[in-house]
C-alpha positions as CSV (number, residue, x, y, z in Angstrom):
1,X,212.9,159.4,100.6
2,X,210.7,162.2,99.4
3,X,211.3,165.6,101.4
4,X,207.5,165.6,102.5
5,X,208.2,162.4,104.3
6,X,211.6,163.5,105.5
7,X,210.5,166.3,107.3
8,X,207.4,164.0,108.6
9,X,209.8,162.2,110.6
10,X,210.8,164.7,113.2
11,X,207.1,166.0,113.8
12,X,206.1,162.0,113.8
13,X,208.3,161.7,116.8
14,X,207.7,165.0,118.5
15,X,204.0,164.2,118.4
16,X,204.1,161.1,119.6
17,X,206.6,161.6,122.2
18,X,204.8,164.5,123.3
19,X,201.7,162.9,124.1
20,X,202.7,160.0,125.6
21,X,205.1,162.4,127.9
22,X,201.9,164.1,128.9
23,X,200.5,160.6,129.1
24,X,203.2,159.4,131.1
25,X,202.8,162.2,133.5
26,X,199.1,162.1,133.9
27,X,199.5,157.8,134.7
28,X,202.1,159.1,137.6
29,X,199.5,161.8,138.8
30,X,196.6,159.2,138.8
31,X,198.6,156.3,140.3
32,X,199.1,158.4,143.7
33,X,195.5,158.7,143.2
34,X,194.3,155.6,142.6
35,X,195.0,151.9,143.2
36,X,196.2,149.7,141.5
37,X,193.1,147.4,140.8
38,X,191.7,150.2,139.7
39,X,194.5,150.3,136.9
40,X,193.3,146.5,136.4
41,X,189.6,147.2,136.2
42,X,190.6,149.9,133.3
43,X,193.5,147.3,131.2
44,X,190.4,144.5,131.2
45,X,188.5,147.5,129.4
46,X,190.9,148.2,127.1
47,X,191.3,144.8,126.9
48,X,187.8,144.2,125.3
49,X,187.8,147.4,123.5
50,X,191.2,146.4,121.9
51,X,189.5,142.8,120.9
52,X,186.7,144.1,118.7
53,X,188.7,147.3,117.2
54,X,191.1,144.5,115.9
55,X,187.9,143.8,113.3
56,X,186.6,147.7,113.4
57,X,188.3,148.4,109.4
58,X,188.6,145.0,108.7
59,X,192.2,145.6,107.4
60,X,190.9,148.5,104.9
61,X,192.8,151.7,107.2
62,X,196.4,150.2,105.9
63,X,195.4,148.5,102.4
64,X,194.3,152.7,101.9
65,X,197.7,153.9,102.6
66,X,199.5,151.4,100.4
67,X,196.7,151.4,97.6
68,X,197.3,153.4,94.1
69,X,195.2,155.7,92.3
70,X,193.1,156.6,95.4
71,X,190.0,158.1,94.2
72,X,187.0,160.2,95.7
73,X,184.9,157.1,95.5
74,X,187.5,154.5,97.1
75,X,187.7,157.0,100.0
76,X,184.0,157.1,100.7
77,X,183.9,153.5,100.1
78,X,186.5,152.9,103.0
79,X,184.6,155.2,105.5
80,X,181.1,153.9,105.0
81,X,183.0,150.5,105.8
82,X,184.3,151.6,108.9
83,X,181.6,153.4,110.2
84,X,179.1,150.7,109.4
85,X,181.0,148.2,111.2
86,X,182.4,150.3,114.3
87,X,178.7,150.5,115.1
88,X,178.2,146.9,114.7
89,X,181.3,146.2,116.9
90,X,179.9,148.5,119.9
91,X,176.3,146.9,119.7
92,X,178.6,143.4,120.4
93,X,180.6,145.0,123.4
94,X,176.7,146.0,124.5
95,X,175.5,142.8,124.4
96,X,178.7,140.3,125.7
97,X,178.9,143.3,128.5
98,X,177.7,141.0,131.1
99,X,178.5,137.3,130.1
100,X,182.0,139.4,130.3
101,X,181.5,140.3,133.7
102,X,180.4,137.3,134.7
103,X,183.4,135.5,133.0
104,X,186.2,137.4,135.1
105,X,183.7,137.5,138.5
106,X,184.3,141.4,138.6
107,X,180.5,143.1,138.3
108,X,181.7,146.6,137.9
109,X,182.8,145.6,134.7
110,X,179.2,145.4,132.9
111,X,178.4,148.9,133.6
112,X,182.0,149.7,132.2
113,X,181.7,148.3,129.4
114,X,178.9,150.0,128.3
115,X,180.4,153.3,128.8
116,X,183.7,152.0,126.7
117,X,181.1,151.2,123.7
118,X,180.8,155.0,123.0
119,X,184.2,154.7,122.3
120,X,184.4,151.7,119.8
121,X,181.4,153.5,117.9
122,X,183.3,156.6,117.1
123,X,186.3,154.9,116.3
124,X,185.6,154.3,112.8
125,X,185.7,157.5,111.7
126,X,188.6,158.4,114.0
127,X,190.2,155.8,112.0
128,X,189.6,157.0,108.3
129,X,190.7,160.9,109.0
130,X,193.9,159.1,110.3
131,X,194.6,156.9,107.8
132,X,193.7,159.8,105.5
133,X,196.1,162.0,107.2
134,X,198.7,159.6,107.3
135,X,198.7,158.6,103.6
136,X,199.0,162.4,102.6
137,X,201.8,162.5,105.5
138,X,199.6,165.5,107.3
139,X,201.3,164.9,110.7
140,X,201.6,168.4,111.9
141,X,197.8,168.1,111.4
142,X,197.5,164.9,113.2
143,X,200.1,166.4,116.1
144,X,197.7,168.9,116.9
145,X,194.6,166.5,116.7
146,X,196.2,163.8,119.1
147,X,197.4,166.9,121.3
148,X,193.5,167.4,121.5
149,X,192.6,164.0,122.9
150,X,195.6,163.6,125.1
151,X,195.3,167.1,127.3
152,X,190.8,166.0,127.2
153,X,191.7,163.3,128.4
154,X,194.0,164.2,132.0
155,X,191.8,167.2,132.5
156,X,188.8,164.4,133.0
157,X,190.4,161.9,134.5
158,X,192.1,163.7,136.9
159,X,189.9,166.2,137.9
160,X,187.5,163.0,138.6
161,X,190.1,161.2,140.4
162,X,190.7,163.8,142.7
163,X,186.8,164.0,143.1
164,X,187.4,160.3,144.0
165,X,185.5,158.5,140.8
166,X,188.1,155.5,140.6
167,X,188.1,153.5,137.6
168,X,185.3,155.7,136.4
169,X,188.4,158.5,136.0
170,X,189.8,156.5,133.8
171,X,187.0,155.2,131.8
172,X,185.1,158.7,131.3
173,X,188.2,160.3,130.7
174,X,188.6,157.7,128.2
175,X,185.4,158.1,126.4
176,X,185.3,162.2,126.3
177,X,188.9,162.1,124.8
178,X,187.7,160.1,121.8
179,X,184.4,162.2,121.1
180,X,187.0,165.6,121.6
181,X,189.4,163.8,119.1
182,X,186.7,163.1,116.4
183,X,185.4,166.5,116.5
184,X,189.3,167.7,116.2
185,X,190.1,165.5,112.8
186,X,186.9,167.0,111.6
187,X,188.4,170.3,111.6
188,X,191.5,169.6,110.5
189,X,190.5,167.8,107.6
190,X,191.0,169.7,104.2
191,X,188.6,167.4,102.4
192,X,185.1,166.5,103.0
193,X,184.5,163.0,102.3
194,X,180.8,161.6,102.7
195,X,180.1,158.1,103.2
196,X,179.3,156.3,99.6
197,X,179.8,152.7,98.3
198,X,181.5,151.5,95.4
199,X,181.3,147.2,94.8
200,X,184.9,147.2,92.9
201,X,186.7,149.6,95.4
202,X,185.5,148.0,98.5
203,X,186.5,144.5,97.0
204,X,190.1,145.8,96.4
205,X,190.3,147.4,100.0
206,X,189.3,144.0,101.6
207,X,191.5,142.2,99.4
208,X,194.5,144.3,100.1
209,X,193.5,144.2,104.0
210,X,193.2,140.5,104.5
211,X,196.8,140.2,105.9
212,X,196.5,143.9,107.5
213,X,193.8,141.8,109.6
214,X,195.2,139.0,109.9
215,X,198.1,140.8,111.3
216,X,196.0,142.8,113.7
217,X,194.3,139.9,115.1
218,X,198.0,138.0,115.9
219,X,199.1,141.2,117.4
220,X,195.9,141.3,119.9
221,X,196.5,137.9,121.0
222,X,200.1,138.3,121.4
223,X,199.3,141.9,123.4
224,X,196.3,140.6,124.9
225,X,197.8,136.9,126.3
226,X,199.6,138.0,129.2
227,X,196.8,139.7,130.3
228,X,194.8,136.7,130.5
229,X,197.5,134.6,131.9
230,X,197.6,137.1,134.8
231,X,194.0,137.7,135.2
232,X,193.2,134.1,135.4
233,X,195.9,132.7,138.2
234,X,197.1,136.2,139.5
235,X,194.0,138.8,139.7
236,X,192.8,141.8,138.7
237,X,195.2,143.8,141.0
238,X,198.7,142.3,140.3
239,X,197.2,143.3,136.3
240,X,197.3,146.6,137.7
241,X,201.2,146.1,138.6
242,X,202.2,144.3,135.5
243,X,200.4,146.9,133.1
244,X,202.3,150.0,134.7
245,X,205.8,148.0,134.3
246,X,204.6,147.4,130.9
247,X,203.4,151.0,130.0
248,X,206.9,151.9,130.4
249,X,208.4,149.4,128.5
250,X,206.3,150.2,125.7
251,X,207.6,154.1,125.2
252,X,210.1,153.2,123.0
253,X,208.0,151.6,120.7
254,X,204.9,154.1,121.2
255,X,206.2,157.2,121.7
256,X,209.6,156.7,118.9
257,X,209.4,153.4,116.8
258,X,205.9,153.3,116.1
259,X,205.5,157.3,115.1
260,X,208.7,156.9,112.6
261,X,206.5,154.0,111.4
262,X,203.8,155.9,110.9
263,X,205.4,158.0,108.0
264,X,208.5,155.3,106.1
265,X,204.9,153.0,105.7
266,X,203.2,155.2,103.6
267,X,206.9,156.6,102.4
268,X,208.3,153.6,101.0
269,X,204.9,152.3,99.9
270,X,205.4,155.3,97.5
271,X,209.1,154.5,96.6
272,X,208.3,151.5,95.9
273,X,205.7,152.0,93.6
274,X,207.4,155.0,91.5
275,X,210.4,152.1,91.4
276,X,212.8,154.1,93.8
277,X,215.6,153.1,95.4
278,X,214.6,152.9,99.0
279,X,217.7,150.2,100.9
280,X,219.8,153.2,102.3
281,X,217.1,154.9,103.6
282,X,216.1,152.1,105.2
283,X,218.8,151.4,106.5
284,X,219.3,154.8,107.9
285,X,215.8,154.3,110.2
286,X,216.7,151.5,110.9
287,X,220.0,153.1,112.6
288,X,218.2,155.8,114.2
289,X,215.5,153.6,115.6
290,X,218.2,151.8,117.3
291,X,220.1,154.2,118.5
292,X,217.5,156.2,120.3
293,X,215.4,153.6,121.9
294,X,218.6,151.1,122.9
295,X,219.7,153.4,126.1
296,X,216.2,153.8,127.0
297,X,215.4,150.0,127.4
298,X,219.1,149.5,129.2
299,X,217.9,152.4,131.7
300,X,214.8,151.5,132.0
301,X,215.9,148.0,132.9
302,X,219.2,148.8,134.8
303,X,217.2,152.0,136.9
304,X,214.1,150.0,137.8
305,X,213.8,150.5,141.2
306,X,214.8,153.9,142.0
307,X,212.9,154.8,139.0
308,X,209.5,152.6,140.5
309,X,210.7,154.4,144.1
310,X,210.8,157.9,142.9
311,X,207.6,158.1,140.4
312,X,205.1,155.6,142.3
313,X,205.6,154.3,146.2
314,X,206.1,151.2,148.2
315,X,202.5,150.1,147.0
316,X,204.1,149.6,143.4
317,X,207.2,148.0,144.7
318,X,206.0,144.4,142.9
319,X,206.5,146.8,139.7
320,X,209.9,146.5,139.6
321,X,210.8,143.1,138.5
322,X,208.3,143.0,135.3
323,X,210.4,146.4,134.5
324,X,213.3,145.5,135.1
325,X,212.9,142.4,132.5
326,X,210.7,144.5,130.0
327,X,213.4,147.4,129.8
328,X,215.1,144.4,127.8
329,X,211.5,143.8,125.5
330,X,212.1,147.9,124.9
331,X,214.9,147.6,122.9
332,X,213.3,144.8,121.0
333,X,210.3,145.5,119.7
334,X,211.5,148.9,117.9
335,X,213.3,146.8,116.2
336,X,210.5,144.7,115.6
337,X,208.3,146.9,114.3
338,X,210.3,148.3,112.1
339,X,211.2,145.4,110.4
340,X,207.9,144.6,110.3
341,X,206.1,147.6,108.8
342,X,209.1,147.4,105.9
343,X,207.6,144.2,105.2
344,X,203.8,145.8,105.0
345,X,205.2,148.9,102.6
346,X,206.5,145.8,100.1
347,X,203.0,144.5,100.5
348,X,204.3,141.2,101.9
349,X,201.6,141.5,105.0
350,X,200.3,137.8,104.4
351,X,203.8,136.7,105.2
352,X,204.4,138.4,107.9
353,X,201.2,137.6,109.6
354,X,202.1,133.7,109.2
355,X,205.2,134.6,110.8
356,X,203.3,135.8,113.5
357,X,200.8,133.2,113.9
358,X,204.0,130.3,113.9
359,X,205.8,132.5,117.1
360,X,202.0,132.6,118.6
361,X,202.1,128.7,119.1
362,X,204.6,128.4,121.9
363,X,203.8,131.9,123.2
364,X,201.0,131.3,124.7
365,X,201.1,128.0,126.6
366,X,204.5,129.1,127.9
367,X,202.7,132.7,128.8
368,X,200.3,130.2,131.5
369,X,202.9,128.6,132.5
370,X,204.6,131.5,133.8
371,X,201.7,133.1,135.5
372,X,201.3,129.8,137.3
373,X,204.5,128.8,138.6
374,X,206.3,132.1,138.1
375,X,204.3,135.3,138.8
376,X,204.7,138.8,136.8
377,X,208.0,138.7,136.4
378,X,208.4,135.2,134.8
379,X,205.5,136.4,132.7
380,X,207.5,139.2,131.3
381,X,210.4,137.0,130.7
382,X,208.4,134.7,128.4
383,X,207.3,138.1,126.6
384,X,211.1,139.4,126.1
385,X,212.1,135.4,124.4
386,X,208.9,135.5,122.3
387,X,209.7,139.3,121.0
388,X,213.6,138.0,120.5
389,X,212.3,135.0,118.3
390,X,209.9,136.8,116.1
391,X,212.6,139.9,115.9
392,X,215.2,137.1,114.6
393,X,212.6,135.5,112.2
394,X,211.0,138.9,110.3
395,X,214.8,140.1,110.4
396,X,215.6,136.6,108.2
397,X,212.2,137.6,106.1
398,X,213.7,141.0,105.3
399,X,216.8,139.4,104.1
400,X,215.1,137.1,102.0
401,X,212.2,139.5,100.7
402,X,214.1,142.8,100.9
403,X,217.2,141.4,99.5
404,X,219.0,143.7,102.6
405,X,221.9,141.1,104.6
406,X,222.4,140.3,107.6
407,X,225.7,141.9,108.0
408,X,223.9,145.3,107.1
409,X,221.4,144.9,109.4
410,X,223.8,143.9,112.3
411,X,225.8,146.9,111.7
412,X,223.1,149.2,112.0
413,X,222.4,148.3,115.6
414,X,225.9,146.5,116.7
415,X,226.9,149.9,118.3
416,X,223.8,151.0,120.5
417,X,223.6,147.4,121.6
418,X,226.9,147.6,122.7
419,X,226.2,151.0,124.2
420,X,223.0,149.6,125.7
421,X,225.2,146.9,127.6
422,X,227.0,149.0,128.8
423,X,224.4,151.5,129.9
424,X,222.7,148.9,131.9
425,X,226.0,147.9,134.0
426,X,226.4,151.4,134.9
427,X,222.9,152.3,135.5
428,X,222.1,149.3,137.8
429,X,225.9,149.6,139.7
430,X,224.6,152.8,140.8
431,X,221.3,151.9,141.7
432,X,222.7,149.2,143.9
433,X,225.6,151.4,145.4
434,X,222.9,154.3,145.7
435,X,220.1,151.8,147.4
436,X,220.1,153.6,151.0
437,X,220.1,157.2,149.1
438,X,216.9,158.7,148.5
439,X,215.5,157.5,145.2
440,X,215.5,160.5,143.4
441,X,219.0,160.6,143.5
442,X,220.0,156.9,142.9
443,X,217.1,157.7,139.7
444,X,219.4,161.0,138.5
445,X,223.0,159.4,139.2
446,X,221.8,156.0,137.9
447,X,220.8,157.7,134.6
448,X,223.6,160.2,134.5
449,X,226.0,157.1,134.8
450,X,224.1,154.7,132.0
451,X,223.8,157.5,129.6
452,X,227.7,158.2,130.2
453,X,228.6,154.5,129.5
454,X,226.3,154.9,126.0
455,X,227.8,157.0,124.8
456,X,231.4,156.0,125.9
457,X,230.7,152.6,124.2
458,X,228.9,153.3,121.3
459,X,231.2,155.9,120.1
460,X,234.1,153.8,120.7
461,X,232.8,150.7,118.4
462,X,231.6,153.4,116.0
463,X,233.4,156.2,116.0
464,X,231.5,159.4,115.4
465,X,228.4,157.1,115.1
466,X,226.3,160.2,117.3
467,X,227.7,163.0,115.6
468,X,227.2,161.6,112.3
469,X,223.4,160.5,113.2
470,X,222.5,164.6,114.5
471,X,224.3,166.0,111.3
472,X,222.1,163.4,109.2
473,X,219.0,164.7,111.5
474,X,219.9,168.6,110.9
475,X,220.5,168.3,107.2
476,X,216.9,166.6,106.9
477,X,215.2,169.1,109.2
478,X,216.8,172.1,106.5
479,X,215.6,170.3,103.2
């Protein structure tokens, strides 16, 4: 892997985790605040928002990164695409505002809405600088930019939840972060592209970006499901609930996963086009990825409840079963993801979005099921087996596409999983033998004793498996 790229890494991380830590702290600050259907008022938002974005580049953000011989021309091609239809998409969320409303029986949501549009109309452009920035692996750029939008966005909505807005904290803090963030990749942006058109360029882009889209679109609905499924036999309120428990479980994919994503897409894209060999390094992500995110799924799972306690109140105690299960769909979707976005760098995106249409069939009958007879907890569940099937199925893609066994792939994350298992015992023991102690101290013993076990474990099945990883990470920070 090119030095650009391996340096990338790090500050990919960094960024991500750093934002989502300040993310993280801002959702704790707000949910002492707030309540919860306040937090289920904002998810149906995001929700809608989420829906038309999935259509806001039509699949052209990704097909730039992978594309060759990217000209001047091809670049203003793919902004005056997504900028002419981000403003399309946020007339739509204008109009279906109310039928919307009306559909979930919750009137504040019009007026929401409409304030969430502003949003969807500026996030075409957002979207080219950071594709842009990601192709040229300008993530120290796109750290600062994102570092922009994050600290916008707790200033506003906390400073209005304290003045006792509500939702509207959320949603206007929403909205200013994004205008801050556009202004921010402005800046940062070495080269001035104007929108332009090109017939031949634009047909390549959407013709690379078909599966990209397809992909995007199967990802909503799986994201989007449980939602529904909750919303329509639970409420608005135990959404609230379920999202928190959720938010948490996705950290390993957001804030670690996803940002060393970010840069082996565009990376191996190159390799593979200048005919490099690219299997080791693979391999070596695919290691790391599992070794970092594995002990925060088993704590996460094992130190629900002192960890729900400690950070949000009795009125979040329902919280704690969805987490405890989705500390489990933590350590899966890493793995996930990064099988998957392999897959995209090879340019087999078609295939993997059949893949993801196929696990969507059972998925989401099973999803209303759960909701039904099973509340938030049996929801999650039905979201850790669905993750554990497509993770299994784009793992047997890779060995058939990507000519990299099984037996490889099993060995890179053998030892965190049974480092995870181990963490978990040991983290939950001590929550239970802790459970009359004050929660902040079952949450700091619980963790002590599941990072302990980890380590323990891991290092025993691989020995020198963490000191090995950390020389690895040093030597690639000094190149």
């Amino acid at each position: 892997m090119e030095i650009k790229a391996r340096r990338s890494i790090p500050v990919s991380v960094f960024s991500y985790a750093t934002n989502q830590g300040l993310r993280l702290a801002a959702t704790v600050v707000l949910a002492r605040i707030l309540v919860p259907s306040d937090f289920g008022l904002f998810a149906l938002t995001s929700l809608a928002i989420s829906l038309l974005s999935i259509l806001n580049d039509f699949g052209v953000g990704p097909a730039l990164v992978v594309a060759r011989d990217v000209d001047r021309r091809t670049r203003s091609t793919a902004l005056t695409l997504m900028i002419v239809t981000s403003l399309l998409l946020a007339g739509v969320l204008v109009a279906v505002a109310p039928f919307a409303a009306d559909l979930v029986d919750e009137d504040r949501l019009d007026e929401l809405l409409l304030v969430v549009a502003g949003s969807l109309a500026l996030s075409g452009p957002i979207w080219f600088h950071e594709t842009t920035l990601q192709r040229d692996l300008e993530f120290v750029k796109r750290f600062g930019t994102k570092l922009v939008q994050t600290l916008t966005y707790i200033v506003v909505a906390v400073t209005l939840a304290v003045l006792d807005a509500g939702v509207w904290s959320l949603v206007i803090g929403h909205v200013v972060s994004y205008a801050t963030y556009l202004a921010a990749l402005i800046v940062v942006s070495g080269e001035r592209v104007a929108p332009g058109w090109d017939r031949d360029a634009a047909r390549r882009l959407a013709g690379s970006g078909r599966g990209f889209l397809a992909q995007d679109a199967l990802e909503y609905a799986q994201a989007q499901s449980d939602a529904v499924a909750i919303v329509s036999y639970l409420g608005t309120a135990p959404l609230g609930l379920y999202a928190m428990a959720f938010r948490f479980g996705e950290l390993t994919y957001v804030g670690i996963a996803q940002p060393i994503a970010q840069v082996t897409f565009p990376a191996f894209a190159r390799m593979r086009e200048r005919s490099e060999a690219w299997r080791d390094s693979f391999r070596a992500v695919l290691r790391l990825v599992a070794l970092v995110t594995f002990p925060i799924g088993a704590l996460l799972s094992g130190a629900a409840e002192p960890l729900v306690d400690t950070l949000f109140g009795e009125k979040w105690t329902t919280t704690i079963g969805p987490l405890a299960v989705f500390g489990v769909w933590a350590m899966l979707k890493p793995l996930e993801g990064t099988f998957g976005w392999l897959l995209n760098s090879l340019e087999h995106q078609g295939r993997l979005a059949v893949l993801r249409a196929l696990a969507l069939v059972p998925f989401v009958p099973a999803l209303m099921i759960a909701a039904d007879r099973g509340g938030l907890t049996a929801v999650a569940w039905v979201m850790v087996a669905h993750m554990a099937g497509l993770t299994v199925a784009i793992s047997l893609t890779v060995r058939a596409r990507a000519a990299i066994a099984l037996r490889d792939q099993l060995r890179a994350v053998m030892p965190p999983a049974a480092g995870a298992l181990a963490a978990w015992a040991a983290a939950r023991g001590t929550a239970v033998a802790l459970e009359g102690a004050a929660p902040l101290i079952a949450l700091m013993a619980s963790g002590a004793a599941g990072l302990a076990a980890y380590a323990a474990t891991a290092s025993a099945v691989a020995p020198h498996l963490l000191s090995r990883t950390l020389d690895q990470a040093r030597a690639t920070l000094r190149r």
